[in-house]
N, C-alpha and C positions, 0 to 999 in steps of 0.2 A: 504494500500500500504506500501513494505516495506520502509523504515526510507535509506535516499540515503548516509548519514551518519555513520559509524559506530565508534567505538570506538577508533578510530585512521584516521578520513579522511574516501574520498571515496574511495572504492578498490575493482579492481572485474579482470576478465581476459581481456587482451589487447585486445580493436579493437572486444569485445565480448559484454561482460559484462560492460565496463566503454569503452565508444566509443571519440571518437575528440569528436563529439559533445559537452557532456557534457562536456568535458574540457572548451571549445570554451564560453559556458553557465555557468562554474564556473566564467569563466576570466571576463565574462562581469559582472558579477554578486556581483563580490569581489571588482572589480575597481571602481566600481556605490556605492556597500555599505561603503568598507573601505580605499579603496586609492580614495573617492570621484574624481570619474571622471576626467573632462579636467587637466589638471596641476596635479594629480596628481602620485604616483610613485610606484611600482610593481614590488617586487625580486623575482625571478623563481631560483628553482636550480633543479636538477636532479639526480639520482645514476647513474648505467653506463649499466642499461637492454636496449636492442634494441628499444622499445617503447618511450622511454624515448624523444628521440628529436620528433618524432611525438607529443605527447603532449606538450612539450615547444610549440612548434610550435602554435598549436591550445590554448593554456591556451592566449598566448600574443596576439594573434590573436583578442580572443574575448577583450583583458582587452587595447587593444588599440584603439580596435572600440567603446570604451567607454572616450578614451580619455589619458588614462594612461600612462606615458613610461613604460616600462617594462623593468628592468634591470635583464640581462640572467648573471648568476651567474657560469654556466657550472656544471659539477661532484664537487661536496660536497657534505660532510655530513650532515644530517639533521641538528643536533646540530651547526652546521657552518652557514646554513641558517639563523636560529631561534636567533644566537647570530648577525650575519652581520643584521639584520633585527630591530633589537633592538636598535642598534647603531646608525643607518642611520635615513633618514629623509624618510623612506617606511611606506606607510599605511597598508600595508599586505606585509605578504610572502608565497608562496606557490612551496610546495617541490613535484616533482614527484617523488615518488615511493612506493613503497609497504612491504619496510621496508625488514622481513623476509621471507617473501612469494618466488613461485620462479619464474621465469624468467618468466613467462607465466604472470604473473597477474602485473598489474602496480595500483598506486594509487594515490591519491590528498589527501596532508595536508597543510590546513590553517593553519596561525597565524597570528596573531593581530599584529598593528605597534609597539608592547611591547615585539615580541618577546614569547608572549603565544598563548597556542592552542583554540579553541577557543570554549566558552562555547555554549552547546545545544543549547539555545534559538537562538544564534547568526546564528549557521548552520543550527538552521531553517527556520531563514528569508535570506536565503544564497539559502538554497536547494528551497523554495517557488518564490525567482527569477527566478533559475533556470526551473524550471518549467513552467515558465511563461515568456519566452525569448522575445516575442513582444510586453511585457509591459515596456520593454528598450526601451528607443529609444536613439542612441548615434549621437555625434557628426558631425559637418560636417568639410570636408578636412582641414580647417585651424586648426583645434584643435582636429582631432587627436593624439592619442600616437605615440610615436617614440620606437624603438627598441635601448636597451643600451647594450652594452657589457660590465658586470661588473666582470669579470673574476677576475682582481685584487684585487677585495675586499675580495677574500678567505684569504690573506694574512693578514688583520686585523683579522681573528681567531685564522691562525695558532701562529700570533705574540701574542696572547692572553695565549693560551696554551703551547706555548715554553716559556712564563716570568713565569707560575707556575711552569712549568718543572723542570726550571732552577733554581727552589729554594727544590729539591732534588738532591740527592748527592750518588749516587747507580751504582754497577760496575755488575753488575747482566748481564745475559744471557740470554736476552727474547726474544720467540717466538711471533710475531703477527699476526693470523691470520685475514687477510683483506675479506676474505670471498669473493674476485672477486667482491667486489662492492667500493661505496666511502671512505672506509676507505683509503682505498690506496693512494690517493693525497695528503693527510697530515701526516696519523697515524706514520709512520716509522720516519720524521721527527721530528715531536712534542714529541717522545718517546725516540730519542736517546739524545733529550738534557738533559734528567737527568744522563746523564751519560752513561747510560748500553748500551751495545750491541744489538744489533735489529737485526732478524733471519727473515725476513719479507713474509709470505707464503700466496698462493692463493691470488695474486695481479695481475692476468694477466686475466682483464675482455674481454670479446671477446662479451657483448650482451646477451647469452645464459648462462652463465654460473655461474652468481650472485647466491649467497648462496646452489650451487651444492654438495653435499657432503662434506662441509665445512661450518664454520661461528660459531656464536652463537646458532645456533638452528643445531647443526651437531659436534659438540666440539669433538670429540672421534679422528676425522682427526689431532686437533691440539695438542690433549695429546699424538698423537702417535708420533709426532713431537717431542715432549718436551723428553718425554722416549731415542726417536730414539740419539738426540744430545747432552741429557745429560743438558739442560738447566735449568736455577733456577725456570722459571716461566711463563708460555703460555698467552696470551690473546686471545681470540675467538672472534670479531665482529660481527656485521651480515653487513647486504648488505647497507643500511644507517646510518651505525653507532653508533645508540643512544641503543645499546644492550652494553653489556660484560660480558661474564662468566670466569670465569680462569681457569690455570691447575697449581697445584700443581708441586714441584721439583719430585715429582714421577710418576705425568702422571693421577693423579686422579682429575677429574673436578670438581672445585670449583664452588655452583651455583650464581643465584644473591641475593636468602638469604642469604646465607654464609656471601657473601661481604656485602652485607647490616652491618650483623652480627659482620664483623670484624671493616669497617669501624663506626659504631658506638659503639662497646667497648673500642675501639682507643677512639672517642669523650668522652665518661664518663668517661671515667679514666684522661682524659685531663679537664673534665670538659667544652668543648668547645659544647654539644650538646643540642641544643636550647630545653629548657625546658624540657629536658631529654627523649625527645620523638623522636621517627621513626613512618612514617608513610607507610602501607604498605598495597597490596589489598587483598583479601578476601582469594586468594589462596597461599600467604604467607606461608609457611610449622607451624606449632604450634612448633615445635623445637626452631624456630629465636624467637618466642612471649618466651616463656619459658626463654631462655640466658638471655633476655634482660632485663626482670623484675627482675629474679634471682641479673643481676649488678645493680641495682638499676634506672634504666630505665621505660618506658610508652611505649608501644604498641597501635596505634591506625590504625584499616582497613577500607580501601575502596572499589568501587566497581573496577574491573577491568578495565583499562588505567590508561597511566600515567599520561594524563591531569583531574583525579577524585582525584589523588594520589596529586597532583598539589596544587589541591583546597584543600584539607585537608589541606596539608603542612599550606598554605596560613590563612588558618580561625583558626587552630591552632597553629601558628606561629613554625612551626618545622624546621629545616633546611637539615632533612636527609630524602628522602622516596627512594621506587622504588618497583621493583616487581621478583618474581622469575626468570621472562626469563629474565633478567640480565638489565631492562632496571631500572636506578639507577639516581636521582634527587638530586645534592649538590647544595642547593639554593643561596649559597653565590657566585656559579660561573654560573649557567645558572638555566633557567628557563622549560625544560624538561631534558630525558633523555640523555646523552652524553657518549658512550662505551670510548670514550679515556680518559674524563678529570676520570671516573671509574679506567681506567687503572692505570693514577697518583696518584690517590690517595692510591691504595694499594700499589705501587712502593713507596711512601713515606712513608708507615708504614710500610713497608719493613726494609725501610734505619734507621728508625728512633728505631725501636723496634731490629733491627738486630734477628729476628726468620723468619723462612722459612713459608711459604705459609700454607703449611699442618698442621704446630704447630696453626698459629692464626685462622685457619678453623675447628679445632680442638675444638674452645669454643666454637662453636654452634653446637652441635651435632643433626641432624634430625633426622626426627620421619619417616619411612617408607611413601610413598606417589608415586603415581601412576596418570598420565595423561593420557587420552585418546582424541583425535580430531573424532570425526566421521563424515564421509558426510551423509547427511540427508537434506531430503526436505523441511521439514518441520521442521526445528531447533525451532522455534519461539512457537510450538504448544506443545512442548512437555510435559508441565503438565496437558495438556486437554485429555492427550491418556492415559486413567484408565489403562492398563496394566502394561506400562513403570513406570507410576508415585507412583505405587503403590509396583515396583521392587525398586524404590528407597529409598522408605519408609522402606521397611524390611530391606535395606541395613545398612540404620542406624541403625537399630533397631540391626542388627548383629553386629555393632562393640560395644552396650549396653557402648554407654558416653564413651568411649576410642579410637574415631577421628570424622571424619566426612566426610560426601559425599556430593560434590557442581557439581550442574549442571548448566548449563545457555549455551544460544546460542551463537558462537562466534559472537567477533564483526568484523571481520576482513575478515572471512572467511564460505562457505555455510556447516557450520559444529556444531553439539552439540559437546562443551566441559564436560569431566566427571572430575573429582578430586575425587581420594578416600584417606584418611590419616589414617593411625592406627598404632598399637604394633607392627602387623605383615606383614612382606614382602610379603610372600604366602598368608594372608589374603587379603591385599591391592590386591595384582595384581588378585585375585579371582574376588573378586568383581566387579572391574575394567573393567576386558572381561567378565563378563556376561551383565556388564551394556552398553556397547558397541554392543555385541551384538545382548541385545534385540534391541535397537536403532534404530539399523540397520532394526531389522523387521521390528517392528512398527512404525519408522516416514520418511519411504520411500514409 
């Protein structure tokens, strides 16, 4: 049976794929294992897809029929959760949504009353309650959960990331795109206290319309922005916020290696990067590995998420990780990914470096590299089907030690991921759509 877990929470299509139900069977299931039952305490927050209060709905449902208050936190960003969660006296948090996905599919992400995501073992004695729903048995009417309205505590984040703000000093003109999801109730705020100007775009979420033709996973919307008005510097969001990619003063998007890239030759040359290491996942571009060793830095990868990316961090004491799609880990301010506290900090080496965007993106030159998502039935199977597995093999063997091809099923999503990396751009993208399209033959 598949794993109800994937690499980021559960997620699948609204009211389809991840039903009330299961929500109903997480809540009880999380309030039993980590907000231990009667007395104890449960943060829910949400992005701003239609689905969204349905699941609140059903997540608190179950986790107060186990006894738990459940404090509703409303539209935040993940990052907002995971730090209000950390601070507080909560045994868990759990965010609905589905990050960058679109409007259609919603998800459930745990974390731990520390504010982390929560390791394997844990979501699997999480997903095994769930499964097992009448081996609960919850409490009777006097002890009950109660419903909390914790709306106000978003305001301990933003006061969190307006006092870092406020210690840059920059008159810039920047685009933010909110992506129609929860960046919008803080990001324009916590951004203009450094100073600069906020141009604040795709902030008018309507339900359907989260990370539509915009966000972090659609960036081309926001550089055409930055071009159109002449601005210093874009940020792209996605729909919960813990992404960011940028754009350049010219309209050329900046990835989350890049950034990686910038903000940790910032660190070495300051000397402030924790044992000279970045920690980053397997699909990292070899361009970012290259810069970084080059300034006298350590490269070390994980598997793909950013709670694998996390654990690294943590057992090699690093202080910088994250991943290409822009979701980016500064340990010294939270404990996942955060697209705004991202934002500050290249707005601070902005201010501090006084070189434009495109100059400090400049030191990581990348290597050609090509993404493919496919839908595919059978994602999971794909080395057992001698055809495909055997197309991938020559692939390698075609770019003969001058990049590399990663395959693996997504975790997120009913899709094989492809990566192909090389010298060349026409090589790269050859490979790329043929390996997609056997895929498509063979594991449908």
């Amino acid at each position: 049976m598949t794993r109800l877990f994937g690499t980021d929470g559960i997620r699948g299509v609204a009211n389809v794929d991840l039903t009330p139900r299961m929500a109903y069977d997480l809540g009880r299931a999380t309030a039993s294992r980590l907000a231990k039952g009667p007395g104890g305490h449960l943060l829910i927050g949400q992005d701003t897809r239609r689905s969204g209060d349905m699941f609140v709905a059903a997540v608190a449902a179950g986790a107060m029929s186990m006894g738990a208050d459940v404090h509703r936190l409303g539209v935040c960003p993940t990052p907002a959760l995971a730090h209000i969660t950390a601070a507080g006296h909560f045994g868990a948090g759990i965010m609905v949504s589905a990050s960058h996905n679109p409007a259609r599919d919603n998800g459930l992400k745990v974390f731990d009353g520390d504010g982390f995501k929560l390791e394997d073992t844990l979501e699997d004695e999480l997903e095994a309650m769930m499964l097992r729903p009448d081996e609960l048995s919850g409490p009777g009417n006097d002890t009950l959960g109660r419903g909390v309205d914790a709306g106000g505590r978003l305001a301990d984040y933003v006061q969190h990331r307006t006092g870092l703000a406020g210690m840059i000093a920059i008159t810039a003109n920047v685009v933010v795109d909110c992506a129609h999801g929860s960046a919008g109730v803080v990001a324009p705020q916590i951004l203009a206290a450094t100073g600069a100007t906020i141009d604040a775009r795709f902030n008018q979420p309507d339900g359907i319309n989260i990370n539509l033709d915009c966000g972090a996973t659609a960036p081309a919307a926001a550089a055409a922005i930055v071009t159109e008005t002449g601005a210093d510097i874009g940020f792209a969001l996605d729909g919960d916020a813990d992404r960011c990619v940028a754009i350049d003063e010219h309209g050329k998007v900046v990835d989350g290696d890049q950034l990686i890239g910038i903000v940790a030759l910032d660190r070495l040359a300051r000397g402030t990067l924790g044992n000279g290491l970045i920690v980053v996942s397997v699909l990292s571009n070899g361009g970012l590995e290259e810069a970084i060793t080059r300034a006298g830095g350590r490269v070390a990868r994980t598997p793909v998420g950013d709670k694998y990316i996390l654990d690294g961090m943590l057992v090699m004491d690093a202080v910088l990780g994250g991943e290409k799609s822009g979701h980016i880990i500064i340990r010294e301010h939270a404990n996942a990914g955060d697209g705004i506290l991202t934002a500050l900090e290249v707005l601070s080496i902005l201010s501090s470096s006084g070189k434009p965007l495109s100059e400090l993106a400049a030191q990581i030159p990348l290597y050609p590299q090509q993404q493919r998502a496919v839908p595919v039935r059978h994602k999971e199977q794909w080395e057992a089907e001698p055809g495909f597995a055997k197309a991938v093999e020559e692939a390698r063997h075609d770019l003969d030690g001058h990049g590399r091809v990663l395959v693996r099923p997504s975790g997120t999503e009913q899709s094989l991921r492809i990566m192909v990396e090389g010298d060349s751009d026409d090589q790269v993208a050859r490979i790329a759509d043929q390996l997609a399209a056997l895929a498509v033959e063979r594991l449908n």
